[in-house]
C-alpha positions in Angstrom: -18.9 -7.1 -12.8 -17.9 -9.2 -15.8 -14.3 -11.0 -15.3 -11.9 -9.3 -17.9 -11.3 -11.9 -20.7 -7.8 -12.6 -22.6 -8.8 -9.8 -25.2 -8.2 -7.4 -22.7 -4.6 -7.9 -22.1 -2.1 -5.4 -23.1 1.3 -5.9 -24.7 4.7 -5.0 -22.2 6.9 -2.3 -23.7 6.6 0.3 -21.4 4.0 2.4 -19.2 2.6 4.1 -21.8 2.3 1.4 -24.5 0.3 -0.2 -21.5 -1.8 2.1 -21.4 -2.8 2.7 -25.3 -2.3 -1.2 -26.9 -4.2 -3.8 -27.0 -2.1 -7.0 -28.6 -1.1 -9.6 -25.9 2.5 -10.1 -25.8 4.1 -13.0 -24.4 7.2 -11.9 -22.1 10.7 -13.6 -23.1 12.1 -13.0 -19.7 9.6 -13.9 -16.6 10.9 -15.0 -13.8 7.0 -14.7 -12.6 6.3 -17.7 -15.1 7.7 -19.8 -12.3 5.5 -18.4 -9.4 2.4 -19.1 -11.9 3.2 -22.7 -12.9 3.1 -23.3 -8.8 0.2 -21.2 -8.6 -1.6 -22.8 -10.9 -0.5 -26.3 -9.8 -2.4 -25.6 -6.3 -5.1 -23.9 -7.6 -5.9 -26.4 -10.2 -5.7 -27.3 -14.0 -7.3 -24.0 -15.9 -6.6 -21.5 -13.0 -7.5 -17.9 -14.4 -5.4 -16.6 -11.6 -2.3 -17.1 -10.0 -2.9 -19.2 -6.7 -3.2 -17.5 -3.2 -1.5 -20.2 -2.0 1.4 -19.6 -3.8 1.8 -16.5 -1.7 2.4 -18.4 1.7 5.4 -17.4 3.8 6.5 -21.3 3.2 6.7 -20.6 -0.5 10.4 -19.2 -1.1 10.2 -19.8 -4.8 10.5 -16.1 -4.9 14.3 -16.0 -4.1 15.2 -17.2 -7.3 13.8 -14.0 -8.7 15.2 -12.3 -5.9 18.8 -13.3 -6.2 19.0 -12.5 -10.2 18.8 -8.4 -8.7 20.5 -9.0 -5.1 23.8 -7.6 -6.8 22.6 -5.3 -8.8 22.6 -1.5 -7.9 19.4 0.3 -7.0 17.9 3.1 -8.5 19.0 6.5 -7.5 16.0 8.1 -5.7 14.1 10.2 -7.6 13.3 13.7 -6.6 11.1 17.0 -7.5 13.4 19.6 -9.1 14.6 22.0 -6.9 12.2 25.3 -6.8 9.4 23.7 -8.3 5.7 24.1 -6.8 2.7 22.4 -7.2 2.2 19.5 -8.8 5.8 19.8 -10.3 6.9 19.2 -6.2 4.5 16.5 -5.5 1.7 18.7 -3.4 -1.4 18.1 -5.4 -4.9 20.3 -5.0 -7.5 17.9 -3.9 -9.6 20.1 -3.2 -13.1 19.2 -5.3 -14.4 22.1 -7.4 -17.8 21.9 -6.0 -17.3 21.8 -2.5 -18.3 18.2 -2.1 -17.0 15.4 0.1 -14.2 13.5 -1.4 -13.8 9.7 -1.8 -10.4 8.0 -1.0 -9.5 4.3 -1.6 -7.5 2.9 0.4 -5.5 -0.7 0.1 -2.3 -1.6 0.3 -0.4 -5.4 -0.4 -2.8 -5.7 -3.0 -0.4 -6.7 -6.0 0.3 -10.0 -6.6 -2.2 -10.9 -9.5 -4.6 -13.6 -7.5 -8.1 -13.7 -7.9 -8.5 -12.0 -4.2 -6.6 -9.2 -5.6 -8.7 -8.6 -8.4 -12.2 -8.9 -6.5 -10.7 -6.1 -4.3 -10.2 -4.5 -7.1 -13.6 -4.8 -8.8 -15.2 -3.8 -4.9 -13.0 -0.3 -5.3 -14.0 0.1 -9.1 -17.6 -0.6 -7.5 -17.6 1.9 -5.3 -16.6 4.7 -7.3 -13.9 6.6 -5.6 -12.6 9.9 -6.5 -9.1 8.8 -6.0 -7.7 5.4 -5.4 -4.3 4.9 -3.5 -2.2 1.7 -2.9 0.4 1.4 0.0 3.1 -0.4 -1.8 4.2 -3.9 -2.2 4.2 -5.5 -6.0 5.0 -9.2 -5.9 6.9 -11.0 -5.6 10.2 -8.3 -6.6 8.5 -5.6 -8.3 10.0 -6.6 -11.7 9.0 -5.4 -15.1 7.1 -8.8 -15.7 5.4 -8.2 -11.7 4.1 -4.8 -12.7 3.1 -5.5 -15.8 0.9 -8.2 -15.0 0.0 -7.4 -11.4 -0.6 -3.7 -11.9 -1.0 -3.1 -15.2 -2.9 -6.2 -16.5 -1.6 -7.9 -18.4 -1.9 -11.2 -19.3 0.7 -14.2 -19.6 1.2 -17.7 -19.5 -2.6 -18.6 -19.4 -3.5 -16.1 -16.2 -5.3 -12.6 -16.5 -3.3 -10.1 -15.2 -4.6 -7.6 -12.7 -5.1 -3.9 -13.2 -4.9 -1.7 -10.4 -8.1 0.6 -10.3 -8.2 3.8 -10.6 -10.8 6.7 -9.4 -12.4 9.3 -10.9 -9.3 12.1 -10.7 -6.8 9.3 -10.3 -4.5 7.4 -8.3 -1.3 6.8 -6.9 1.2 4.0 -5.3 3.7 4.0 -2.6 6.9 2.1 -3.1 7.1 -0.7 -0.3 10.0 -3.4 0.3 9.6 -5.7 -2.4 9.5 -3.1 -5.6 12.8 -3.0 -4.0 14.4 -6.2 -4.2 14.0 -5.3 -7.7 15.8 -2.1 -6.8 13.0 -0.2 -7.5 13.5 0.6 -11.4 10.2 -1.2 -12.7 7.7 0.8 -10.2 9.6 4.3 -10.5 9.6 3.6 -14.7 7.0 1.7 -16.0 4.2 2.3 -12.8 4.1 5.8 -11.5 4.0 7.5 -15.0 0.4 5.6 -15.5 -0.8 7.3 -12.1 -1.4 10.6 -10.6 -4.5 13.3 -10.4 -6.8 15.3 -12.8 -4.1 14.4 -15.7 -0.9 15.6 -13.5 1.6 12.3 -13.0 2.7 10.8 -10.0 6.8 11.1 -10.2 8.0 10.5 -7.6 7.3 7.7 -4.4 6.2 10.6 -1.9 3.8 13.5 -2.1 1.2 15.5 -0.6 -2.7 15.8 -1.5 -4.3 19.0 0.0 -7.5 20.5 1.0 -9.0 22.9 2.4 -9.3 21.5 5.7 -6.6 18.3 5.6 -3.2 17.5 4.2 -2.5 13.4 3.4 1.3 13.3 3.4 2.9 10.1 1.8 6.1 8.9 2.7 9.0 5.9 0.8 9.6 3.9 3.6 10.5 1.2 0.8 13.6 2.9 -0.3 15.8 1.7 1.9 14.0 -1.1 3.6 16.4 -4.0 1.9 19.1 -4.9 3.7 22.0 -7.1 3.0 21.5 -9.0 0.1 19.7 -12.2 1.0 20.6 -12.4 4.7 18.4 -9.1 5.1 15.2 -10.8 3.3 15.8 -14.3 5.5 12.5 -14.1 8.6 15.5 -15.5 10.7 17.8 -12.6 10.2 15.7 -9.6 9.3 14.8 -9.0 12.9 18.9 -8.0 13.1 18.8 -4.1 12.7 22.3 -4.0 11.4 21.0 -7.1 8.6 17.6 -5.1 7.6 16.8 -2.3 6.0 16.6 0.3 8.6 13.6 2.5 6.3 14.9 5.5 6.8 13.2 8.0 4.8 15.6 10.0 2.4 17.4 13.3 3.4 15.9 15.0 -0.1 12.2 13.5 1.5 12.9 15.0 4.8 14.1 18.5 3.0 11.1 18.2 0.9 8.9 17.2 3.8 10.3 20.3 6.2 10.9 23.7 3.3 8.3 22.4 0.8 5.1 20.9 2.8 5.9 22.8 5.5 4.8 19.4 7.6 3.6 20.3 11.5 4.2 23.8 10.6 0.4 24.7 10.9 -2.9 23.6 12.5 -4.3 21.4 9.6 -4.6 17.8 10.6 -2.3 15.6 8.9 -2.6 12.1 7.7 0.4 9.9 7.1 0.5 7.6 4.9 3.8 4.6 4.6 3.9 1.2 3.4 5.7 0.2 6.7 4.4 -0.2 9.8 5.8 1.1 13.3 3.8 -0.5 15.7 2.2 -3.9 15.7 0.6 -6.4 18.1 1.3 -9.2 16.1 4.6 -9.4 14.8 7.8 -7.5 15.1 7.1 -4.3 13.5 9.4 -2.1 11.1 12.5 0.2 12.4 11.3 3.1 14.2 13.9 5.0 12.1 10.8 6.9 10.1 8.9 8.0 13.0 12.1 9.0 14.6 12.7 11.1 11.2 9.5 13.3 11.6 9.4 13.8 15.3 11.1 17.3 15.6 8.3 18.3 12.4 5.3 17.1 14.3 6.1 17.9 18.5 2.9 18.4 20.2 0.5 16.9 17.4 -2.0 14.0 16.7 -2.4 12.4 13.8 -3.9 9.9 11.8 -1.2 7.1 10.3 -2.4 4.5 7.7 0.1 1.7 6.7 0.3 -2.0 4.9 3.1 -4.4 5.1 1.7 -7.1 7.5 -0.8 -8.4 5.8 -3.6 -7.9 8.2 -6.5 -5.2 9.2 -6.0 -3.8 12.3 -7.4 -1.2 14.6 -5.0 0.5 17.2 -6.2 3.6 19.7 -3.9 6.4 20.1 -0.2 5.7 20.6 2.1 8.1 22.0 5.5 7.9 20.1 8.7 8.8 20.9 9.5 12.7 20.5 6.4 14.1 21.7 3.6 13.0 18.7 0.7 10.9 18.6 -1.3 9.2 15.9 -4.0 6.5 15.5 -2.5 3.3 13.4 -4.6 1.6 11.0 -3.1 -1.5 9.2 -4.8 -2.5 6.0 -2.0 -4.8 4.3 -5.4 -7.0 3.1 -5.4 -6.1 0.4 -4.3 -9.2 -1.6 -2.3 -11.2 -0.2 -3.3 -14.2 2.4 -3.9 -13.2 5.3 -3.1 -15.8 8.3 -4.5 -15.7 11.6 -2.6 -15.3 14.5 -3.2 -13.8 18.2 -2.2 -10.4 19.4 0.1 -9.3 21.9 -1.9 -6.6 23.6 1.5 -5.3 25.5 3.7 -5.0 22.2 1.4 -2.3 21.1 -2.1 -0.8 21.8 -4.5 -2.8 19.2 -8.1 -2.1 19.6 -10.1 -4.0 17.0 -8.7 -6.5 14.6 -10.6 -8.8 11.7 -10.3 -12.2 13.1 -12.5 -13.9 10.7 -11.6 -16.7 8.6 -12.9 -16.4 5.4 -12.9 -18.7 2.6 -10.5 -21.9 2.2 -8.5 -22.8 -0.8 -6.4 -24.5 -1.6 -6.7 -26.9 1.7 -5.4 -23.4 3.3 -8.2 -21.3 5.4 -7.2 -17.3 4.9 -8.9 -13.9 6.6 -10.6 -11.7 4.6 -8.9 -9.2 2.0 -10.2 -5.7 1.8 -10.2 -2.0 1.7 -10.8 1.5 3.3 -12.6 3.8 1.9 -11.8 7.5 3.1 -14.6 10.3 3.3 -13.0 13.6 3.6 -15.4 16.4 4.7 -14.2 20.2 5.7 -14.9 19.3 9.4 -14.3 15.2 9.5 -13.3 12.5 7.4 -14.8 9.2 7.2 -13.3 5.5 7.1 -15.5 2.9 5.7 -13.4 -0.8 5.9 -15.0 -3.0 3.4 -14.1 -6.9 2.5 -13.4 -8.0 -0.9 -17.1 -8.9 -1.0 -18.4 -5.5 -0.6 -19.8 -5.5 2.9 -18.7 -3.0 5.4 -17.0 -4.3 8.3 -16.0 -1.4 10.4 -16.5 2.4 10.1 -15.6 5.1 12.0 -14.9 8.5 12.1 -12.3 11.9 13.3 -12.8 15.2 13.8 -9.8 17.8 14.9 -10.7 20.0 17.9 -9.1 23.1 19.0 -5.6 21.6 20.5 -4.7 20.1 18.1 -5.9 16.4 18.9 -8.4 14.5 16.6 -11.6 13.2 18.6 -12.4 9.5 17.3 -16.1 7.8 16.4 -17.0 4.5 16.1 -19.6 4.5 14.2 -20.3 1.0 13.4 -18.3 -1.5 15.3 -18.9 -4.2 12.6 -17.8 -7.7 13.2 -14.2 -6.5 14.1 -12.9 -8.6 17.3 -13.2 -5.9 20.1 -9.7 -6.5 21.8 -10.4 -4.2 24.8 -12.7 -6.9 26.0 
């Protein structure tokens, strides 16, 4: 597929002029400007897209953006109104009206405007999902100028923005940590009312998409994920649970999750999906405070968690949590931003296959591969298909629920995932 050219940018007033302009505006205020200057520095003279580079944990020209909202209040949490139903409460019908199997795409970490970002993007437009779904995270603080250019595309200071893509019925976007250090206003304002399914907008940061045979249950973990104001976004200090967020999921989330979804309630498998993770092999995961949260709703089941945040693809075999639940963790925070090598720690967690490829170098920097899931849900199993940003399938597998409740895994192709059970 063709890159998009300059004449495709839109002009930034709000979601919906977005959505139905055309004329390029150049942003007064853009503390992104910064970031692309860099960006383009590393990448070289011309660069169409901001640098991946520029994205490196050794960057911190993001702070400056960072501190211009680190004393500013945060959005008050949007909610569904009270006796509402449907759509109206955030449970969507995804049931397809001919019976068929449903396509899911799946990336999260994918925001930040680079080049990597947008060939994931053009390999999910490619493939022609029904319904496309990103797991939070808008670089580098979820501002207006971030989600206009990284999510909405469009174009400033000689780089093409990046449009997140959308499937057939739709899509949707989970809030993650760093719409937050923008306390969250931009995402909840200008992205969610461009999203949603079969013309029905997404409104609020959690919600649940329903079939016949399995309920996808999205949770804000992002909400409260910023701690103190820069001590809690410092790698030295966030490890301090009193200094960090804790991600505790709302109490209207957990109402909502408990009278309203009816979550654990019945037999239906369930898959979660957050932008934090709470297990890793690799680094220090998030607080536990979210799987703490749902516990008492979910005693006794198994179920299928996908997440982002560390910006890796990772495989892990069934974990047993605290509180008497079990899921199967997939990371896929590769969705755009670099992903570093590094080796796991097979007794922090229970990893079973990770992508330890290096793929291309720029920049005099050597990165992983970016990618995607795609998710096949059937009445009787769904699908994964985990793809790189070139297209080629890498891993697939597949669950099935049986009769107590548990989900039987398949591997279907092993790929050229590292098998770390050997």
């Amino acid at each position: 597929m063709d890159e998009p050219s300059q004449d495709d940018a839109k002009p930034f007033r709000s979601a919906e002029a977005m959505e139905n302009q055309s004329k390029t505006t150049v942003l007064d205020r853009s503390a992104l400007k910064g970031y692309f200057d860099r960006g383009a520095a590393k990448a070289g003279k011309g660069a169409r897209y901001s640098a991946l580079a520029a994205f490196l944990p050794n960057n911190l020209g993001w702070l400056t953006a960072y501190l211009s909202y680190a004393l500013t209040p945060k959005i008050a949490f949007p909610t569904y109104p009270s006796g509402a139903s449907g759509p109206d409460a955030g449970i969507y019908d995804l049931s397809p009206p001919d019976g068929r199997a449903l396509r899911i795409a799946i990336a999260g970490d994918w925001a930040n405007g680079t080049r990597e970002s947008w060939l994931v993007g053009q390999a999910i437009q490619k493939a022609d999902p029904d319904l496309t779904i990103h797991l939070g995270d808008v670089y580098y603080v979820g501002d207006d100028t971030e989600i206009a250019v990284n999510c909405l595309g469009l174009n400033a200071h000689g780089h093409r923005g990046v449009r997140w893509p959308r499937g057939k019925r739709g899509g949707f976007a989970l809030n993650g940590n760093h719409e937050m250090y923008a306390k969250g206003g931009p995402y909840f304002r200008l992205f969610l009312p461009t999203l949603g399914l079969d013309g029905h907008k997404q409104t609020a940061s959690y919600f649940c998409l329903e079939t016949p045979g399995w309920r996808i249950v999205a949770l804000d973990t992002g909400f409260n994920s910023v701690g103190w104001p820069l001590l809690g976004v410092l790698p030295i200090l966030s490890s301090i649970r009193f200094v960090a967020g804790d991600c505790r999921l709302e109490p209207a989330l957990m109402d909502w999750l408990r009278d309203d979804v009816k979550l654990g309630a019945d037999s239906k498998p369930t898959i979660l999906l957050s932008h934090h993770n709470m297990i890793s092999a690799f680094e220090a995961p998030a607080p536990s405070t979210p799987m703490e949260q749902i516990a008492p709703l979910m005693k006794g089941k198994e179920l299928l968690w996908l997440w982002g945040h560390e910006h890796r693809m990772a495989i892990y075999d069934r974990f047993a949590a605290p509180g008497g639940f079990s899921f199967h963790a997939r990371c896929l925070g590769h969705g755009g931003m670099p992903v570093l090598q590094a080796e796991p720690n097979p007794a922090a967690a229970p990893l079973a296959f990770w992508d330890q490829r290096v793929g291309r170098a720029r920049g005099g920097a050597r990165y992983g591969h970016n990618g995607f899931a795609m998710m096949t849900l059937e009445a009787d199993k769904i699908g994964i298909d985990y793809f790189d940003m070139d297209g080629a399938r890498v891993f697939a597998e597949s669950f099935a629920p049986q009769g107590d409740g548990k989900l039987k895994q398949t591997i279907v192709d092993p790929g050229v995932l590292t098998d770390a059970r050997r």
